[in-house]
SELUMLUM-294001 format. One record per residue: chain; residue number from 1; x, y, z of N, C-alpha, C, O in turn; residue in one letter. Coordinates in Angstrom, 3 decimals, always signed. Each point is the difference from the previous one (the first is absolute). Layout:
   chain   resi        nxx        nyy        nzz       caxx       cayy       cazz        cxx        cyy        czz        oxx        oyy        ozz   resn
       A    NUM          X          Y          Z          X          Y          Z          X          Y          Z          X          Y          Z      A
...
// end
This chain:
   chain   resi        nxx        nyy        nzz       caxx       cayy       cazz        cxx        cyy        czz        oxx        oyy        ozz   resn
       A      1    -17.056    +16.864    +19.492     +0.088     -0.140     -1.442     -0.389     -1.424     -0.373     +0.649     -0.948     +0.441      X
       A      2     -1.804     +0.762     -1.330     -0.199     -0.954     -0.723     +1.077     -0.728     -1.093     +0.340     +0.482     -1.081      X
       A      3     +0.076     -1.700     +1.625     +0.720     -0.499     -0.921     -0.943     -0.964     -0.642     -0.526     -0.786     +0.787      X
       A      4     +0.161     +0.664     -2.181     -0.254     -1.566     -0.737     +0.225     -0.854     +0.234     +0.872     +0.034     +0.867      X
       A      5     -1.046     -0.647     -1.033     +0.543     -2.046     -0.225     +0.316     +0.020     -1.389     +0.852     -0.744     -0.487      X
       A      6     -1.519     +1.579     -0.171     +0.494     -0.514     -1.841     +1.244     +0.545     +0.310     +0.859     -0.860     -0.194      X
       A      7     -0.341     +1.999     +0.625     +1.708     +0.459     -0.158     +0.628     -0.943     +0.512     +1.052     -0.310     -0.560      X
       A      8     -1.366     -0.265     +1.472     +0.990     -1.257     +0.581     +0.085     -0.964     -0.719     +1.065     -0.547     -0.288      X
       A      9     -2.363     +0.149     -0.165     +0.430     -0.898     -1.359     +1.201     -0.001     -0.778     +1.102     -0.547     -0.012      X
       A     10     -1.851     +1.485     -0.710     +0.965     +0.774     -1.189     +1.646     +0.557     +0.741     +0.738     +0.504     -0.847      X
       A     11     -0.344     -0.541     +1.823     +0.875     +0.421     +0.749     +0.519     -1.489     +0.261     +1.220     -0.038     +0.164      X
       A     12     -1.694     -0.866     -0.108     +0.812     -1.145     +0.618     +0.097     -1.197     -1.493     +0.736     -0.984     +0.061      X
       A     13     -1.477     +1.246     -1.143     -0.141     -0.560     -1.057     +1.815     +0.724     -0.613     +0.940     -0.784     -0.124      X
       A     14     -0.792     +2.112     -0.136     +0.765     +0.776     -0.276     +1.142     -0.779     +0.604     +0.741     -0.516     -0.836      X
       A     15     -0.498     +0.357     +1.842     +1.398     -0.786     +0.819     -0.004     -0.765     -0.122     +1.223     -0.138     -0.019      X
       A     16     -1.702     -1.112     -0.181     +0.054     -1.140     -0.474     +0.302     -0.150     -1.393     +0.863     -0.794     -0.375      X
       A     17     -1.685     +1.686     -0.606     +0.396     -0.344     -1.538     +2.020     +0.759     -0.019     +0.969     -0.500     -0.571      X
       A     18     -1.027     +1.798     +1.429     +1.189     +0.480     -0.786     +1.095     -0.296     +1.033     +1.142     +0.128     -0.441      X
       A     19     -1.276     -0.563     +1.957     +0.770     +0.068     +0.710     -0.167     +1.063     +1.069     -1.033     +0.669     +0.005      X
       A     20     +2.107     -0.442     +1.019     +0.429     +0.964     +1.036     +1.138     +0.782     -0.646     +0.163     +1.220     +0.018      X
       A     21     +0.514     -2.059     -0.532     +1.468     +1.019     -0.436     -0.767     +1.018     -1.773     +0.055     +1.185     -0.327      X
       A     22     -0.570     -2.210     -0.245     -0.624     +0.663     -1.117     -0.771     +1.043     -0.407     +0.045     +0.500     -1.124      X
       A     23     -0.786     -0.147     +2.062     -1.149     +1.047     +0.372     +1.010     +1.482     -0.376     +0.020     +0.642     -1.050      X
       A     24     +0.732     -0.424     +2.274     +0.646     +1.034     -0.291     +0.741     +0.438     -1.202     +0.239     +1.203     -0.101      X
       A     25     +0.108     -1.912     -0.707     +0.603     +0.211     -1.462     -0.960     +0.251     -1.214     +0.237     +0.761     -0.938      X
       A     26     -1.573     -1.673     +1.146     -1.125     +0.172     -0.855     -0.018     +1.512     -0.145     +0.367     +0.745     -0.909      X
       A     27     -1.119     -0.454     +2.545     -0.689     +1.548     +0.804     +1.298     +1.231     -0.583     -0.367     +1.048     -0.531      X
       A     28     +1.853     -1.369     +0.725     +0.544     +1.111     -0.856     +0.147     +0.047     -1.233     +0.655     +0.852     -0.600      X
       A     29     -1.329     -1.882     +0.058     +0.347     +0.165     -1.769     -1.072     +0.282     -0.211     -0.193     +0.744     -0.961      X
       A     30     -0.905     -1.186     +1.716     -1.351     +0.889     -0.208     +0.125     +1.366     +0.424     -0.103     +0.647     -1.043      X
       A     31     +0.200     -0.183     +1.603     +0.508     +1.317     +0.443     +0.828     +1.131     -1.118     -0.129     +1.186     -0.304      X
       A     32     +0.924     -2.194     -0.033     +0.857     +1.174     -1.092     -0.441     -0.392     -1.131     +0.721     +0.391     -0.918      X
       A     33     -1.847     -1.170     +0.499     -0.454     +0.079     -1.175     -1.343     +0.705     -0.021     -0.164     +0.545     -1.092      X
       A     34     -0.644     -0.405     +1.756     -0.666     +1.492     +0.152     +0.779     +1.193     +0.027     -0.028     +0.858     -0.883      X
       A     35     +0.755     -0.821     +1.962     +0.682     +1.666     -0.577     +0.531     +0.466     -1.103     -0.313     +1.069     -0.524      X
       A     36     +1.336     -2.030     +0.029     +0.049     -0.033     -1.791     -1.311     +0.253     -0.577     -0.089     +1.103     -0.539      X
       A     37     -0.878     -1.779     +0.510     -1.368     +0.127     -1.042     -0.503     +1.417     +0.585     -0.483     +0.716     -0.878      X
       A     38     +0.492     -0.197     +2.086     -0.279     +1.375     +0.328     +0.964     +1.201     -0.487     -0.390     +1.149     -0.208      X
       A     39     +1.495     -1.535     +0.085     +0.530     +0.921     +0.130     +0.609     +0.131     -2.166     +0.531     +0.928     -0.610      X
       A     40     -0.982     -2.347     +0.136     +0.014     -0.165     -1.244     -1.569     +0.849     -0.633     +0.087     +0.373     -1.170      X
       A     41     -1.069     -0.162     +1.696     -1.116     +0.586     +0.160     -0.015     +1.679     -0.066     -0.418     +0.633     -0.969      X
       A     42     +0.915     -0.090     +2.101     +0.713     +0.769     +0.092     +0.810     +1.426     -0.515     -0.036     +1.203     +0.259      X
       A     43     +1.072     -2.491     -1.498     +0.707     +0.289     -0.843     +1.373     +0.737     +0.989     +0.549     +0.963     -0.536      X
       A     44     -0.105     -1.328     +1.698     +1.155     +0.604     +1.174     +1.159     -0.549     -1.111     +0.737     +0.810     -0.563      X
       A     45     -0.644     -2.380     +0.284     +1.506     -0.136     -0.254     -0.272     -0.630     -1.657     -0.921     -0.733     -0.363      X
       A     46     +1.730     +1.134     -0.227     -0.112     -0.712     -1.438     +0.283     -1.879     +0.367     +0.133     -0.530     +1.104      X
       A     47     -0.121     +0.038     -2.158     +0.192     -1.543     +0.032     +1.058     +0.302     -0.866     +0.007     +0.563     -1.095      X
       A     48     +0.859     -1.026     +1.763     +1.510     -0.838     -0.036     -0.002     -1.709     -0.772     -0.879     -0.736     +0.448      X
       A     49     +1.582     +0.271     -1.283     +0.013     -1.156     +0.027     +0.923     -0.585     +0.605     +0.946     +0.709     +0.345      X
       A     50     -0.911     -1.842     -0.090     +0.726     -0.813     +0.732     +1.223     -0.299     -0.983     -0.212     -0.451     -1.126      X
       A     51     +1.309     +0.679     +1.525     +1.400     -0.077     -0.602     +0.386     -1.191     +0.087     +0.924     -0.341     -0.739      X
       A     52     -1.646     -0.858     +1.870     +0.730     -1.050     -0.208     -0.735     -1.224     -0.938     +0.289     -1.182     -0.187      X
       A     53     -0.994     +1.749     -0.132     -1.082     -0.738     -1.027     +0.474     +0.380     -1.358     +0.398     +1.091     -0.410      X
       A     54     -0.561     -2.504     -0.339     +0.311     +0.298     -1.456     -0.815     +0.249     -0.461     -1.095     -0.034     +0.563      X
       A     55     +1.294     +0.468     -2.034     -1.140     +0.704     -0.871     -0.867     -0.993     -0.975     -1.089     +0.103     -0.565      X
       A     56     +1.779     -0.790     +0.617     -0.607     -0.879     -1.049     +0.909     -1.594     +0.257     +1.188     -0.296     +0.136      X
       A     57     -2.688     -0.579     -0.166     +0.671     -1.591     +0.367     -0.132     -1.070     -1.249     -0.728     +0.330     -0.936      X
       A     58     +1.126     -1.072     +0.909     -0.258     -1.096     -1.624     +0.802     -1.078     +1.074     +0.993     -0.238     +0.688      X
       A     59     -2.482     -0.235     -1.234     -0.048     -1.576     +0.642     +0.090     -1.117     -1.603     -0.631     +0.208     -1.037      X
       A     60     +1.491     -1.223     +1.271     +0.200     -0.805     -1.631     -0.278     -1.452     +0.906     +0.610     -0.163     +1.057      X
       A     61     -1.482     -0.768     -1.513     -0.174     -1.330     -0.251     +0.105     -0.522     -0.887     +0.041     +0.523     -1.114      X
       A     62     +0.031     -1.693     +1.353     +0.190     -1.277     -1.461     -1.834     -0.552     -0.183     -1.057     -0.267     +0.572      X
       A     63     +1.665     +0.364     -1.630     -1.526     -0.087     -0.474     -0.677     -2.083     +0.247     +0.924     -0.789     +0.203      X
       A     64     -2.175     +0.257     -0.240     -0.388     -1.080     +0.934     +0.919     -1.081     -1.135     +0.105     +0.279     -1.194      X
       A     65     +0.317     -1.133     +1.622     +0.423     -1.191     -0.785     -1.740     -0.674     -0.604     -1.065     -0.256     +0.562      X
       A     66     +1.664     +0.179     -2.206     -0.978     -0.692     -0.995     +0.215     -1.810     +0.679     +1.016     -0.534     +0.445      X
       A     67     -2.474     -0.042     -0.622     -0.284     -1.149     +0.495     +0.798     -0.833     -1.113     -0.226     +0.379     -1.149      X
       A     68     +1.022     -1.331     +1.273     -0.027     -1.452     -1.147     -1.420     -0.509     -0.837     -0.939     +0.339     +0.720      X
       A     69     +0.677     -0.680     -1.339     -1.159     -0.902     -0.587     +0.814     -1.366     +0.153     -0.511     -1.065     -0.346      X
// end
């Protein structure tokens, strides 16, 4: 079997930017976010919202302080 040199690249570029421990957490959240979009595709499970999320946020600042003359 022919392996590339570009996959090794791209294979050793990959571990360096995200890590050894990191890889595997990326690869399952990549993972279950395709099957969601497949299976959201689909139409298998309705969408649920997330219960621990609020519905609505309000953010308030003070408005900029006016300069002296």
């Amino acid at each position: 079997m022919d392996f590339p040199i570009h996959w090794l690249i791209i294979l050793l570029v990959v571990v360096l930017l995200f890590g050894g421990r990191k890889i595997p957490e990326v690869m399952r959240g990549l993972g279950e976010g395709i099957r969601n979009f497949k299976d959201g595709m689909r139409g298998d499970h309705p969408v649920q919202p997330n219960q621990n999320a609020t519905s609505t946020t309000t953010t308030t600042s003070t408005p900029p302080a006016e300069e002296k003359k």
